[in-house]
N, C-alpha and C positions, 0 to 999 in steps of 0.2 A: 466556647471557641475550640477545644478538643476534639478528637477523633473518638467518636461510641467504642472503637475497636481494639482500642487501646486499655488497659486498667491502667488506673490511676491511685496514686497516697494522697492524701492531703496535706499540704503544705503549713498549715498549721499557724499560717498568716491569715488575719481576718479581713475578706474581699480577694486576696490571692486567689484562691479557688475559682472565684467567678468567672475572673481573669484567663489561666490554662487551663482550669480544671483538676489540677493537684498536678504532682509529681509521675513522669514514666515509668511504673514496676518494672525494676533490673536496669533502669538507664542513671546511668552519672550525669548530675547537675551541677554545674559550675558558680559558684557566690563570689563575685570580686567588688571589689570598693576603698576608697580611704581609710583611715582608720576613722572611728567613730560615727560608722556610718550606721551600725547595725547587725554586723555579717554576724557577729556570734548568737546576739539574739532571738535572728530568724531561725538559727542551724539548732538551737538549744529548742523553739518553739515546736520544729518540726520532729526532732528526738522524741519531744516528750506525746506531742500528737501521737506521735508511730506507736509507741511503748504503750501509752493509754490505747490505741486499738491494739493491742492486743499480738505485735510484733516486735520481734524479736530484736532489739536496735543496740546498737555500738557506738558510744561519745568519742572519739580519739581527739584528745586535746595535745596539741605539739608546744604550748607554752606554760599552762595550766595545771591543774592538779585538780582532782575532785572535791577537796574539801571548797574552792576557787570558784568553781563553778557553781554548786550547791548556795554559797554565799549570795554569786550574782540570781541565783531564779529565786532564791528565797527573797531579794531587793524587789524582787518585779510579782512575787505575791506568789508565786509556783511551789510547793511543796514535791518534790521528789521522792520522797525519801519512801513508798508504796511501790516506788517503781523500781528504785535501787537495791531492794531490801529482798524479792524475789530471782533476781536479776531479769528481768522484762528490758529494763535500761541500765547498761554498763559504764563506764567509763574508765577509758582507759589513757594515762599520761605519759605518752612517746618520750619525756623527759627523761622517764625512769629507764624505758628501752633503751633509747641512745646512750646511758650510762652504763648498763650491761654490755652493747656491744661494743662498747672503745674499751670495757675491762679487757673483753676478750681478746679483742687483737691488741692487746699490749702483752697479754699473755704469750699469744701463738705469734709474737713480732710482726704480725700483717700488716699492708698498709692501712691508714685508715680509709673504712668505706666514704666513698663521696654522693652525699645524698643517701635518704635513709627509705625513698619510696619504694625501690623494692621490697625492703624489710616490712614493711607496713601488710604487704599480704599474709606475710607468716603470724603476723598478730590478729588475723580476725578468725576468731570462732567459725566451724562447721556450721554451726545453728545459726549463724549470724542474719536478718530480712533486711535490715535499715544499718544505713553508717553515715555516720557523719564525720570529715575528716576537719579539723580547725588548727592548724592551718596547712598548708605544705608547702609554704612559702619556707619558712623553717629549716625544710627537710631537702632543699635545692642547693644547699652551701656547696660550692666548689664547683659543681655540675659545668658541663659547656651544656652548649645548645642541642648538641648531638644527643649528649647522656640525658639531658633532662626528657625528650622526644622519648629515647626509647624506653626511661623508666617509665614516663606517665602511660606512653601508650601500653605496656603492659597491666599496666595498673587498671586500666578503663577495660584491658580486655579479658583479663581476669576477674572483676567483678561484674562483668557481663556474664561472663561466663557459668557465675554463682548466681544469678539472680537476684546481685542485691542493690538494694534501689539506695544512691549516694550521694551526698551534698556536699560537694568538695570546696574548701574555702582557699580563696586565693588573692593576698594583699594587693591590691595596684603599686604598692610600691616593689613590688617582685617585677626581675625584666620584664620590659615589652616583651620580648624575644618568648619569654617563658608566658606569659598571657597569651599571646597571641597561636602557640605550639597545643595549649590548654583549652581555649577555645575551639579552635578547630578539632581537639579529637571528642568533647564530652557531647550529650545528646543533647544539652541545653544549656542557658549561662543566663545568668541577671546579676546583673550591674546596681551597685546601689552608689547614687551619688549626694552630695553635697553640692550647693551651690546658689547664687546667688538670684532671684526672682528676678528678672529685669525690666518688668512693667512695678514692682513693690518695692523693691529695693531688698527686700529681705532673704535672710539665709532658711532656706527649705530641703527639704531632700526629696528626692525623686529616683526610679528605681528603671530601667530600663531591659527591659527583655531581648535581649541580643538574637537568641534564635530558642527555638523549643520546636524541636521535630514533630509532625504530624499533628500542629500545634497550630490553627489558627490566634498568633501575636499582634496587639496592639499596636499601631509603628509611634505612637505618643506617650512621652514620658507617666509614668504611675506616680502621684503625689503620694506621700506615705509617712506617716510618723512614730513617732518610740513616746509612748506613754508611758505612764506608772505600773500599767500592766502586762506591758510587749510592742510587736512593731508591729502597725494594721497600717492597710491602704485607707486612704482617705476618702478618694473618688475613683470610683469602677466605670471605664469609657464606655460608653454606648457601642456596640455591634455598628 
């Protein structure tokens, strides 16, 4: 359902591919949803895809730490540590950053910065191909609607600009206001939800592809589930 003219990453979700045909090389991709929908397992899946081909990829955890993460892929059967160890896959925890810069402006009396996405550019590597941000819901404390517009849109246009292809996570429970600002600037968005079957009665999840540029999209929801060894689609729609 993709465009031949485009290059594409693989997503690193099994059936996903089928689906858009991987990820846009240098475009920012949007992951929102509930909590425990999935969002980090897909964003961890798709790291570790990238780094195993053989690019050059960046974990930015904004709640997390790395020993954190390691824990959760080591739960779902993923060994990392091939890919940490050369650094092919990095990981880096915004927590420690955000405590460096509130040292400094207590230092230098500044006020404190609101929102930390512009800072997020000075931490990625020249070398950097793949990123994955988790979360930047996090990194919006204080913001209006105004600032948060102009950080993100720099932020999409600066990593355009590098060519690095990004999976930005962004909680539903973060304003409308700021979804909606997020949506509109990234080159694609999937929704992962929760919710209840209404012919079954049962609680399923289901993943919805909002928009993906140049991107022949499904308009029907994607069933999909989180096994013991990651998150795969279920059932891939007919053309």
């Amino acid at each position: 359902m993709s465009d031949e003219g485009i290059q594409r990453i693989g997503t690193g979700v099994e059936g996903l591919d089928e689906i858009i045909g991987g990820y846009p090389v240098g475009r920012s991709i949007l992951i929102t949803g509930d909590a425990g929908s999935g969002k980090t397992i897909m964003a961890l899946q798709f790291a570790i895809q990238s780094a195993r081909a053989g690019l050059r990829t960046l974990y930015i955890t904004t709640e997390e730490d790395e020993t954190d993460l390691r824990i959760q892929c080591s739960s779902l059967g993923w060994d990392i540590g091939d890919l940490l160890e050369p650094g092919t896959l990095r990981i880096l925890s915004l927590t420690a950053v955000k405590a460096r810069l509130t040292e400094a402006e207590m230092h230098i009396g500044a006020e404190p910065i609101k929102g930390n996405l512009k800072k997020i550019i000075s931490e990625i590597p020249d070398d950097i191909e793949v990123l994955v941000i988790d979360s930047i819901g996090s990194q919006t404390e204080k913001l209006t609607t105004y600032e948060f517009r102009d950080q993100f849109d720099l932020l999409i246009y600066e990593l355009k600009k590098r060519n690095i292809t990004t999976l930005i996570i962004l909680d539903s429970a973060t304003s409308r206001e700021f979804n909606e600002i997020a949506l509109f600037a990234v080159y694609g968005a999937i929704r992962l939800i929760k919710r209840e079957n209404p012919y079954t009665g049962r609680r399923e999840r289901v993943m919805d592809i909002i928009k993906m540029r140049s991107t022949r999209t499904p308009m029907e929801f994607i069933p999909y589930m989180i096994s013991d060894d990651g998150l795969r689609v279920i059932e891939v729609p007919e053309e």
